[in-house]
C-alpha positions, 0 to 999 in steps of 0.5 A: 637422113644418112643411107647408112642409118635408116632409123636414127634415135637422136635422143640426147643423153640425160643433162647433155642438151643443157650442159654439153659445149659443141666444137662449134662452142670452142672454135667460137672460143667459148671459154672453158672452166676448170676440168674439162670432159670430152666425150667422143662419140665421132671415133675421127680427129675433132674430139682428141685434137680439141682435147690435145689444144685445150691440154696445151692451153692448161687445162685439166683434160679428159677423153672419153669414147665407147670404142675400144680405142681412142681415135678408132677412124684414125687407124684407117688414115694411119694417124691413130698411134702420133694421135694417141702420142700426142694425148698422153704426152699432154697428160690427158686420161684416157677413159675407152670402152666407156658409154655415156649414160648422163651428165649430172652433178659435175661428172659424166656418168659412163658404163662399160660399153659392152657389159652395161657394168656401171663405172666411176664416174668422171668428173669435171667442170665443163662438158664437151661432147663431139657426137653426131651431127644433125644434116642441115636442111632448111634450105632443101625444105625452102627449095622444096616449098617453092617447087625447086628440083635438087639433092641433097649432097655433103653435110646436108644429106650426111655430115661428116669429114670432109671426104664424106663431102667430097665423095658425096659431090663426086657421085652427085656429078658421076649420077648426073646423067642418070638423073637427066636422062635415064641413062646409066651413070658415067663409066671410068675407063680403066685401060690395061697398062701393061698385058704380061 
């Protein structure tokens, strides 16, 4: 599982597993009907971009995060406010600071995300849900099986954006010789330019 989260409940939320799409679903072009909810638990650019292409598309949107913010990761790349822009110019409500608590009956039952405090429930036809994703990893447990020394990098030892997996790549080659030989990881030099 991902460093950074030892212990990692993946219990789906009550009707999610039977009824939520995926991204996947929609960039399989999954037709989608009436109102659509998209709840984001991923804080990145996949969940209010797809919510922005199915607003131009004529349909009625919705998102719905338990961050404070929409689009939380965005203000670290500095997209955060064109993204913002861009949902309420399509039209899409916006609902922050709302936990999902279940899908049932056609709506999204939310709570505030720091009270607990019950809210409206959200309605709609369709749910989309942009929450974690499991790692892959059929292939290291075949590897494994047949005896076959290897690491999991990418989005087989964590998903994520594609910097996660470029990173990951990075230090799998950085650590390489440390894994071979013992000896300590690669150092970059950093050379003083300029001496004031």
């Amino acid at each position: 599982m991902c460093d950074y989260f030892p212990v990692l409940v993946l219990d789906p939320n009550p009707g999610f597993a039977e009824s939520a799409l995926t991204p996947d679903d929609i960039l399989a072009g999954r037709e989608l009907a009436g109102r659509v909810v998209v709840y984001d638990d991923d804080h990145y650019y996949m969940a209010n971009s797809l919510a922005v292409d199915l607003a131009l598309k004529g349909h009625d949107v919705t998102i719905v995060t338990p961050m404070p913010t929409l689009a939380g990761w965005m203000g670290n790349t500095l997209e955060q406010p064109r993204m913002l822009q861009g949902l309420a110019e399509t039209g899409i409500a916006m609902h922050p600071y709302s936990t999902a608590v279940g899908w049932e009956y056609g709506s999204l039952v939310v709570a505030r995300s720091d009270t607990g405090e019950a809210l409206p429930r959200i309605e709609g036809e369709t749910l989309l849900s942009v929450t974690i994703r499991e790692p892959e990893t059929e292939l290291s447990r075949e590897l494994d099986a047949r005896g076959v020394s290897h690491r999991l990098i990418g989005d087989a030892e964590c998903p994520g954006p594609i910097q996660t997996a470029v990173y990951s790549g990075h230090r799998h080659a950085r650590e390489l010789p440390e894994q071979e030989t013992g000896d300590l990881p690669f150092r970059r030099e950093r050379p003083v330019l300029f001496d004031w």
